[in-house]
Each structure stands twice: as C-alpha cells, then as structure tokens.
SEDRENGU-591770 format. One record per atom (N, C-alpha, C): residue number from 1; residue in one letter; atom name; z negated, y, x negated. Coordinates in Angstrom, 2 decimals, always signed. Atoms other than C-alpha are relative to their C-alpha. Example, Ala and Ser with C-alpha at 12.3 -4.5 7.8 and 13.67 -1.06 7.14 Angstrom:
2
+--------+------+------+---------+---------+---------+
| drengu | volo | kevo |       z |       y |       x |
+--------+------+------+---------+---------+---------+
|      1 |    a |    N |   +0.00 |   -1.19 |   -0.89 |
|      1 |    a |   CA |   -7.80 |   -4.50 |  -12.30 |
|      1 |    a |    C |   +0.00 |   +1.20 |   -0.90 |
|      2 |    s |    N |   +0.06 |   -1.19 |   +0.82 |
|      2 |    s |   CA |   -7.14 |   -1.06 |  -13.67 |
|      2 |    s |    C |   -0.73 |   +1.09 |   +0.77 |
+--------+------+------+---------+---------+---------+
//
This chain:
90
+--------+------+------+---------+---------+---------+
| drengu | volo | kevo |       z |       y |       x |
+--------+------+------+---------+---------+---------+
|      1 |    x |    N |   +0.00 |   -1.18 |   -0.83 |
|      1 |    x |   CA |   +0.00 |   +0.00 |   +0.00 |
|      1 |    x |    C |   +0.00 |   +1.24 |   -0.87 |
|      2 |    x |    N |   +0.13 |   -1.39 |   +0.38 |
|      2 |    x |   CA |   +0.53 |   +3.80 |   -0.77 |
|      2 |    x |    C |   +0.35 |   +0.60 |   +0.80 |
|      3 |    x |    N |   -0.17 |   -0.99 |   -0.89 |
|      3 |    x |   CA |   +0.02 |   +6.86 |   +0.19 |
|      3 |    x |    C |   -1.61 |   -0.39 |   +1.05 |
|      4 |    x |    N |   +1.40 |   +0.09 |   -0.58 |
|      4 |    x |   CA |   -2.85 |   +7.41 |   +3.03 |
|      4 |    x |    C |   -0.57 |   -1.40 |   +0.55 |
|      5 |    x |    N |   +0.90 |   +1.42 |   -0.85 |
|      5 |    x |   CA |   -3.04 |   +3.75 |   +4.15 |
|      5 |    x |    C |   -0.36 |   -0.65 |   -0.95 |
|      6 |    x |    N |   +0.95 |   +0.58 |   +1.31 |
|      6 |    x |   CA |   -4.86 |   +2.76 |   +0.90 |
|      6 |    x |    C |   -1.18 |   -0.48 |   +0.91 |
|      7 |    x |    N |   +1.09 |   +0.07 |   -0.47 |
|      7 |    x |   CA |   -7.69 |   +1.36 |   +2.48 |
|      7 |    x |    C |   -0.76 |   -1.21 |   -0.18 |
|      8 |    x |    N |   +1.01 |   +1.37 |   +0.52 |
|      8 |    x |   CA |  -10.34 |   -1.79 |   +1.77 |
|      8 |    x |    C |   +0.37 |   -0.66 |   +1.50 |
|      9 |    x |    N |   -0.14 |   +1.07 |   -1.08 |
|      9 |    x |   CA |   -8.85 |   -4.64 |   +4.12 |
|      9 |    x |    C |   -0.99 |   -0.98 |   +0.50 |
|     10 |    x |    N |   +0.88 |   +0.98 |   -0.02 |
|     10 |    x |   CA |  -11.51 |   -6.52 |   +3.58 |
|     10 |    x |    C |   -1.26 |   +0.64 |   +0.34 |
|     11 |    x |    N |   +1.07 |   -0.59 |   -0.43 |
|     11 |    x |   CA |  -14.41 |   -4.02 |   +4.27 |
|     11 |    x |    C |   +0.23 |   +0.66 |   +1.23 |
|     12 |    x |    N |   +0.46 |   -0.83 |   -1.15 |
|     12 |    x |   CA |  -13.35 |   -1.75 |   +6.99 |
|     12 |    x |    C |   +0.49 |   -0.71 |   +1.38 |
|     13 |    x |    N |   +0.37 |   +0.83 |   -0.91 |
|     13 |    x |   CA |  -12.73 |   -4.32 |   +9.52 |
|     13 |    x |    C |   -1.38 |   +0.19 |   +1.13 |
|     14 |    x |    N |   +1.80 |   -0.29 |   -0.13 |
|     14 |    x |   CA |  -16.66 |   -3.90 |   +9.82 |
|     14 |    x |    C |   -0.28 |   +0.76 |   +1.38 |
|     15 |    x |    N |   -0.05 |   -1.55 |   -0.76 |
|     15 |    x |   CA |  -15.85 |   -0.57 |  +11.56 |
|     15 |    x |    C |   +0.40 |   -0.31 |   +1.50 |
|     16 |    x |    N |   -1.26 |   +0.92 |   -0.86 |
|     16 |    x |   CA |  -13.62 |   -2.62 |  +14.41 |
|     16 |    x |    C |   -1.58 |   -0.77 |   +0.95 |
|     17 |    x |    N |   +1.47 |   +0.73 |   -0.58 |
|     17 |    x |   CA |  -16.97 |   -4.98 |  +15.00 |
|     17 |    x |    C |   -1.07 |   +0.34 |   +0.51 |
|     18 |    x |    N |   +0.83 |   -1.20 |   -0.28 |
|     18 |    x |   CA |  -19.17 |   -2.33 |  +15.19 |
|     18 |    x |    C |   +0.10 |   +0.22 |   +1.09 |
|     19 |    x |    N |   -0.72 |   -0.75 |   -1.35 |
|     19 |    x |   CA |  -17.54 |   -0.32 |  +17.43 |
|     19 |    x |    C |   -0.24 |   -0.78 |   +1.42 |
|     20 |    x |    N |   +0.34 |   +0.81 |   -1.61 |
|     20 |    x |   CA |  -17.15 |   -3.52 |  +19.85 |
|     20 |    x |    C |   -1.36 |   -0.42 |   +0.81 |
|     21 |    x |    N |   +1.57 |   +0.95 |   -0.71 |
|     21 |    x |   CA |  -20.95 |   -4.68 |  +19.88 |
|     21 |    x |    C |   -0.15 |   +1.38 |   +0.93 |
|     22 |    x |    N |   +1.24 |   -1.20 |   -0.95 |
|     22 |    x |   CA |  -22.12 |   -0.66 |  +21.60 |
|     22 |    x |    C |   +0.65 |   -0.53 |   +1.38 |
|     23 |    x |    N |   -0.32 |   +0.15 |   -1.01 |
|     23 |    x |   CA |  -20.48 |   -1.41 |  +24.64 |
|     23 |    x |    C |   -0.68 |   -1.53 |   +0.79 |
|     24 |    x |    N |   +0.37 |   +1.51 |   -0.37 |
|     24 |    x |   CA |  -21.63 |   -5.50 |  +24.80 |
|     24 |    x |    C |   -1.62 |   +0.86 |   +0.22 |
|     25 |    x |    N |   +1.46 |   -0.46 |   -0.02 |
|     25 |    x |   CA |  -25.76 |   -3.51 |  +24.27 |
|     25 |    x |    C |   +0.21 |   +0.68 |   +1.04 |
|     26 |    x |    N |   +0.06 |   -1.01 |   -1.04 |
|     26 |    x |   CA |  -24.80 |   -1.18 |  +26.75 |
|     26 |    x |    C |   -0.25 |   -1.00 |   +1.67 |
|     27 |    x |    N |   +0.00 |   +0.78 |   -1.08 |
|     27 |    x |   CA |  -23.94 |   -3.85 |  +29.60 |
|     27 |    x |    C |   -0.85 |   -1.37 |   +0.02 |
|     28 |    x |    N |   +1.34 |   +0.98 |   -0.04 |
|     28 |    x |   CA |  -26.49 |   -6.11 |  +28.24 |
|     28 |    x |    C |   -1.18 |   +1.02 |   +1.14 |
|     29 |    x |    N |   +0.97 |   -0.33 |   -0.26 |
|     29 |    x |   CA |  -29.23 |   -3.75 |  +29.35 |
|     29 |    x |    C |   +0.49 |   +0.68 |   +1.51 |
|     30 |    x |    N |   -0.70 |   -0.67 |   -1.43 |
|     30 |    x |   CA |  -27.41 |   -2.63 |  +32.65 |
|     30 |    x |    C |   -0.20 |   -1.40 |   +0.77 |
|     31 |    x |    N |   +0.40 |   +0.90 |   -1.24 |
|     31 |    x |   CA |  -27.61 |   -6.05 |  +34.11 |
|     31 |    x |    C |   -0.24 |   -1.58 |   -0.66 |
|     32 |    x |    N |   +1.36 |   +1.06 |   +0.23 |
|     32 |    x |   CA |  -29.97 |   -8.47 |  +32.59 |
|     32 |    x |    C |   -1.38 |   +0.53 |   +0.98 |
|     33 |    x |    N |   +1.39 |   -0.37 |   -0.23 |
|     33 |    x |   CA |  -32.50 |   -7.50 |  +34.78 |
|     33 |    x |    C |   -1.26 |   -0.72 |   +0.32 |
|     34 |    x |    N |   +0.91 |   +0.91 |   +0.13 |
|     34 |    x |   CA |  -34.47 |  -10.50 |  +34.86 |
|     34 |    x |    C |   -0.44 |   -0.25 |   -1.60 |
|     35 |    x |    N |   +0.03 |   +0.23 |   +1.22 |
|     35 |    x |   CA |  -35.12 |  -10.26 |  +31.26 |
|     35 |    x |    C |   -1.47 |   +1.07 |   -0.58 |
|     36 |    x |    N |   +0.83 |   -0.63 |   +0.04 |
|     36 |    x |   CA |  -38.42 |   -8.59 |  +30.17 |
|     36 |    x |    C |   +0.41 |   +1.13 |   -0.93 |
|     37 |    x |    N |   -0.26 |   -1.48 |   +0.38 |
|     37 |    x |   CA |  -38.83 |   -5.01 |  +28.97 |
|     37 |    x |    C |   +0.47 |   -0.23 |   -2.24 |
|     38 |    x |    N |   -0.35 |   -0.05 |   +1.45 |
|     38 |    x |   CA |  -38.52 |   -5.95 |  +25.23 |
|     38 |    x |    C |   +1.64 |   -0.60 |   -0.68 |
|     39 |    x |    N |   -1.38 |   +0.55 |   -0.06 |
|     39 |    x |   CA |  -35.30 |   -8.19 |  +25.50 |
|     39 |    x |    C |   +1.13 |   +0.70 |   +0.81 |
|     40 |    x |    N |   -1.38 |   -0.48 |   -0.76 |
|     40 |    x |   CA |  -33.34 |   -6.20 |  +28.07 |
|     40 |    x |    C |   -0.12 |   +1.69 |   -0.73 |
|     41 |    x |    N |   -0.27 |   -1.11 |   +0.44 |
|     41 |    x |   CA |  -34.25 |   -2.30 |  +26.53 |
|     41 |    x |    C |   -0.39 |   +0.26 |   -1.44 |
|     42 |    x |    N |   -0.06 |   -0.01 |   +1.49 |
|     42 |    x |   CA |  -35.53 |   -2.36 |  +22.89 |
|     42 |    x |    C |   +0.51 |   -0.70 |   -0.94 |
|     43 |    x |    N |   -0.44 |   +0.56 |   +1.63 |
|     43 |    x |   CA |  -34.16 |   -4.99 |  +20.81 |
|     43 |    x |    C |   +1.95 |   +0.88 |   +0.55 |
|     44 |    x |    N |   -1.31 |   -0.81 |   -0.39 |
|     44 |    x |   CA |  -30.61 |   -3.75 |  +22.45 |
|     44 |    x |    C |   +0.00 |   +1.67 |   -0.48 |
|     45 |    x |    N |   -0.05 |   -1.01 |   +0.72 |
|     45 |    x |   CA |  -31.44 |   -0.05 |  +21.79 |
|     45 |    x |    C |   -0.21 |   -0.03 |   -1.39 |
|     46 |    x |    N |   -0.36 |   -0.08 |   +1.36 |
|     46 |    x |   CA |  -32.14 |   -0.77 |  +18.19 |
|     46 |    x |    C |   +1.16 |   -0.68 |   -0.22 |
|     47 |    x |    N |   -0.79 |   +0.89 |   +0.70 |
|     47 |    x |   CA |  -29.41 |   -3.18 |  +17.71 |
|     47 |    x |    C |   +1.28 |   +1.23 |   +0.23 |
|     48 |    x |    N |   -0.87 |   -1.07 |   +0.11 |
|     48 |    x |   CA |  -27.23 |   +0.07 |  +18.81 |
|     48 |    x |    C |   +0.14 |   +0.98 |   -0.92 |
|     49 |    x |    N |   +0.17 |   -0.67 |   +1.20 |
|     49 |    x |   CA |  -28.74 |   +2.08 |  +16.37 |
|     49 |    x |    C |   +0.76 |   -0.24 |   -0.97 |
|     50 |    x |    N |   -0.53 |   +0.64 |   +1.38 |
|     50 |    x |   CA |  -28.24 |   -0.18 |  +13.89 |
|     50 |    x |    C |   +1.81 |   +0.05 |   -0.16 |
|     51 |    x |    N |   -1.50 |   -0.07 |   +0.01 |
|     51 |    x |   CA |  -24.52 |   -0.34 |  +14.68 |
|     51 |    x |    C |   +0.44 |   +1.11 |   -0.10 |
|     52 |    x |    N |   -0.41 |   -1.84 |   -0.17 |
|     52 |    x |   CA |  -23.92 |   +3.58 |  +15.43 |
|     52 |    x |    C |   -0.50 |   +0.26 |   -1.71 |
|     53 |    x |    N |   -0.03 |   +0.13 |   +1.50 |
|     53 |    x |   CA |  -25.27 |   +3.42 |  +11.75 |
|     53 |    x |    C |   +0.49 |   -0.12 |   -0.82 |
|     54 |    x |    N |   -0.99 |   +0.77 |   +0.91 |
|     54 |    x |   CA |  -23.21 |   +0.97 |  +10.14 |
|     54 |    x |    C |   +1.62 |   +0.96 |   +0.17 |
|     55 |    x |    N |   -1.54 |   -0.24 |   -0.13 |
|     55 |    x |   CA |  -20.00 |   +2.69 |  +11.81 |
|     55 |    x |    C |   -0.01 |   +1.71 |   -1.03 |
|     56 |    x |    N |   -0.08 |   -1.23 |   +0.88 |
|     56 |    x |   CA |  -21.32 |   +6.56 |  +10.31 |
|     56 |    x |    C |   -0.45 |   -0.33 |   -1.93 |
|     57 |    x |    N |   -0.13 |   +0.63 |   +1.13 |
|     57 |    x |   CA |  -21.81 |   +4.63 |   +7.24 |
|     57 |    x |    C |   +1.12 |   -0.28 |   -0.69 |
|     58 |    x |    N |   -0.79 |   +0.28 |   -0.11 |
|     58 |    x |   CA |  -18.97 |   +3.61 |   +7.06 |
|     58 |    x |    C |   +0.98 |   +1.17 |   -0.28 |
|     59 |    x |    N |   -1.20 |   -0.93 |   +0.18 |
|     59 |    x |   CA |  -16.78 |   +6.34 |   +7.63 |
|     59 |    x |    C |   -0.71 |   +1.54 |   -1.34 |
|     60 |    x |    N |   +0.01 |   -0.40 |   +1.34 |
|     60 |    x |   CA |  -19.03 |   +8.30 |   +5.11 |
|     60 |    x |    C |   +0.42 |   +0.15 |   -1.37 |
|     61 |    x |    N |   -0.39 |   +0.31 |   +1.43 |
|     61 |    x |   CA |  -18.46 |   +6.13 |   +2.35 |
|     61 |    x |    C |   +1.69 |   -0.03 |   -0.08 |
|     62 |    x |    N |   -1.31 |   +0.81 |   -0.11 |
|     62 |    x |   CA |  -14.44 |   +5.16 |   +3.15 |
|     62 |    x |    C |   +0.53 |   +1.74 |   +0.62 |
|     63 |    x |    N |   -1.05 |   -1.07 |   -0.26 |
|     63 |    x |   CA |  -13.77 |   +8.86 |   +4.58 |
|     63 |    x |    C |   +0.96 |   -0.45 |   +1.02 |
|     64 |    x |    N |   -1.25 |   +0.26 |   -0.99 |
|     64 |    x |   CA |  -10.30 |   +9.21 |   +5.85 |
|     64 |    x |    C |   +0.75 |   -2.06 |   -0.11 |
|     65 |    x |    N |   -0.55 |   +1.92 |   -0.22 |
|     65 |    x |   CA |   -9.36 |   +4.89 |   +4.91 |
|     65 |    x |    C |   -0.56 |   +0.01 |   +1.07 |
|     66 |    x |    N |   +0.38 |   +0.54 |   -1.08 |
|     66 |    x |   CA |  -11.56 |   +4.70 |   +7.91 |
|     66 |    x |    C |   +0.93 |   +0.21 |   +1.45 |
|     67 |    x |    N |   -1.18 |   -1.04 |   -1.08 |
|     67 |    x |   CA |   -9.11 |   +7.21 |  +10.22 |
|     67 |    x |    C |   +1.73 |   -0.98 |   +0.23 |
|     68 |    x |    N |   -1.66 |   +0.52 |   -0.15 |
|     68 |    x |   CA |   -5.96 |   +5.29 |   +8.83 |
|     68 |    x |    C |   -0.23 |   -1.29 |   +0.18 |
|     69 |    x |    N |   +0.41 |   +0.88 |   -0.31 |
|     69 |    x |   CA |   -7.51 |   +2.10 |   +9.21 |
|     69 |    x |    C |   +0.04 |   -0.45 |   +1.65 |
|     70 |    x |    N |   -0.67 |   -0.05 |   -1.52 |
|     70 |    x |   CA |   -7.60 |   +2.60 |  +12.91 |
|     70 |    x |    C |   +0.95 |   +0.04 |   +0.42 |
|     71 |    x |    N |   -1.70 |   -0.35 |   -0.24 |
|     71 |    x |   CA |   -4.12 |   +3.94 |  +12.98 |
|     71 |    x |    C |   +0.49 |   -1.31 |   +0.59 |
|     72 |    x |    N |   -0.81 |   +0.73 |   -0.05 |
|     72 |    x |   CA |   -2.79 |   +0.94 |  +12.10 |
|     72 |    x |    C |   -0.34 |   -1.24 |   +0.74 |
|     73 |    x |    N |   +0.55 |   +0.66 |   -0.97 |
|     73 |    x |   CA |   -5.51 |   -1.52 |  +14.01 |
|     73 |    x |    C |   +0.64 |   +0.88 |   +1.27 |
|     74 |    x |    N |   -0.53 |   -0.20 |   -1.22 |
|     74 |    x |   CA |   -4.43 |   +0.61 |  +17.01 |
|     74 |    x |    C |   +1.46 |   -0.94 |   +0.41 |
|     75 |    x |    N |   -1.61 |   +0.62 |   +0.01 |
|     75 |    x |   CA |   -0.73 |   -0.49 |  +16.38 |
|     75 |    x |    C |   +0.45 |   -1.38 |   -0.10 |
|     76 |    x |    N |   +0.02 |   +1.34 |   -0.16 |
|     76 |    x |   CA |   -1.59 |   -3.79 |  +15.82 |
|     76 |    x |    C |   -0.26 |   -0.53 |   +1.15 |
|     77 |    x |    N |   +0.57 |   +0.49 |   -1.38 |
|     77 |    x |   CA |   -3.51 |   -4.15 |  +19.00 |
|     77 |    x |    C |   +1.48 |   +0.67 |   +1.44 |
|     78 |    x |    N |   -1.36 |   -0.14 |   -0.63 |
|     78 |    x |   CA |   -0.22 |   -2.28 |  +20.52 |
|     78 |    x |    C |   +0.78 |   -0.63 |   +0.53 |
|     79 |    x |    N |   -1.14 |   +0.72 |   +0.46 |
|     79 |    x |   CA |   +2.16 |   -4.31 |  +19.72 |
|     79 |    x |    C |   -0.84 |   -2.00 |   +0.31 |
|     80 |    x |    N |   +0.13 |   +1.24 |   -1.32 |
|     80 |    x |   CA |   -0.13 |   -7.78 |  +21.04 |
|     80 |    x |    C |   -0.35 |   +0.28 |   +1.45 |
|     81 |    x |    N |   -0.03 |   -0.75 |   -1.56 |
|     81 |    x |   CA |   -0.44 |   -5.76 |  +24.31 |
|     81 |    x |    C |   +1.24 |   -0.43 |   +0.30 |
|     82 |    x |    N |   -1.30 |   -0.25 |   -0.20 |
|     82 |    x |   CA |   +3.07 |   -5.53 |  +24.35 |
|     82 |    x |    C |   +0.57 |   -1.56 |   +0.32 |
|     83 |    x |    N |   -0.96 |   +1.83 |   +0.40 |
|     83 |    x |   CA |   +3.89 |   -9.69 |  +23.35 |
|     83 |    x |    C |   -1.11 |   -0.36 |   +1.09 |
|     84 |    x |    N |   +1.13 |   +0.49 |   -0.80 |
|     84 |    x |   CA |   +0.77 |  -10.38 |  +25.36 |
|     84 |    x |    C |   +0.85 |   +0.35 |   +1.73 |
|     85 |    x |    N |   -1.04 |   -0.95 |   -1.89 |
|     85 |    x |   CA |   +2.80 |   -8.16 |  +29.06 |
|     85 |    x |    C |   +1.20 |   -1.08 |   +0.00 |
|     86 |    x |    N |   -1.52 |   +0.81 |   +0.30 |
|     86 |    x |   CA |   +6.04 |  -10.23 |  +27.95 |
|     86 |    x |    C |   -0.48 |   -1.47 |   +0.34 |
|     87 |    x |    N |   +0.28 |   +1.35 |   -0.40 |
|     87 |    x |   CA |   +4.25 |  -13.57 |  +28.37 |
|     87 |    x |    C |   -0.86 |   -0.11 |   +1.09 |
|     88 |    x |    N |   -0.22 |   +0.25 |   -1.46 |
|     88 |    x |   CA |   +2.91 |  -12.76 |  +31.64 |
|     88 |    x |    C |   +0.73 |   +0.09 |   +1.04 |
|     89 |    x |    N |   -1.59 |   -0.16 |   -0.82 |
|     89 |    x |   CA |   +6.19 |  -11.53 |  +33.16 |
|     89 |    x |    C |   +0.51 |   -1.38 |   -0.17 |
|     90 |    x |    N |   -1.19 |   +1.37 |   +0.81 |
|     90 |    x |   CA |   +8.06 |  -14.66 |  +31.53 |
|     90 |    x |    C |   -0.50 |   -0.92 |   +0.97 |
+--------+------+------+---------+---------+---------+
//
C-alpha cells in the first residue's frame, strides 16, 4: 500500500469490533430485565467504557490509518451488500 491507506491490517480491525460490541451492551441492558442489577446495568456499562476506550485509543495512536481504515471496511461491507441483494433476487 501507498499513499493514505498505509495502515496496520492486523491491528486496526480492533476498531471494527469495538465499535460492534456498544450497540450489543446497549440492547443487552434494554431487555434483559430478568437479570439482576449488577448483570443487566454495571458490568455492561463498564464493558462500554472499556470499549469507547479501546476505540479513542485507537484512533489516538493510528490517527488518520484509523479514518482510511474505515474507508475501505465501508467499501468492503458495500460491495457484500451488493453480492449479498444479487443472491436474494436470483
């Protein structure tokens, strides 16, 4: 690679994983509600932390690789949208 998509293939992935768990904590604690106060609102609010962490961590250390990193994850996830629509029409 050159030019701005220099980026650690192997680390910023991370950023991708991250990102997906806040939403899984979010709808954990929205409807577990049989689950006592420590399992359905604190270990979930820290485990968000911890992630909202890792991701400004992240784009600290890696900067803009983190920006173009997405780019091209966007375009990837695009483009199996796209083959993904084609094989439910078909």
């Amino acid at each position: 690679w050159t030019g701005p998509f220099v980026f650690d293939s192997s680390e910023l992935p991370i950023i991708t994983i991250y990102l997906m768990y806040l939403p899984m904590f979010i709808q954990w604690m929205r409807k577990e509600k049989d689950q006592p106060l420590l399992k359905r609102f604190i270990m979930p609010t820290l485990a968000f932390c911890g992630s909202v962490f890792m991701v400004i961590a992240c784009i600290v250390s890696h900067k803009w690789g983190c920006f173009w990193y997405l780019i091209v994850f966007a375009v990837v996830m695009f483009f199996g949208w796209l083959v993904n629509k084609k094989k439910k029409i078909a």
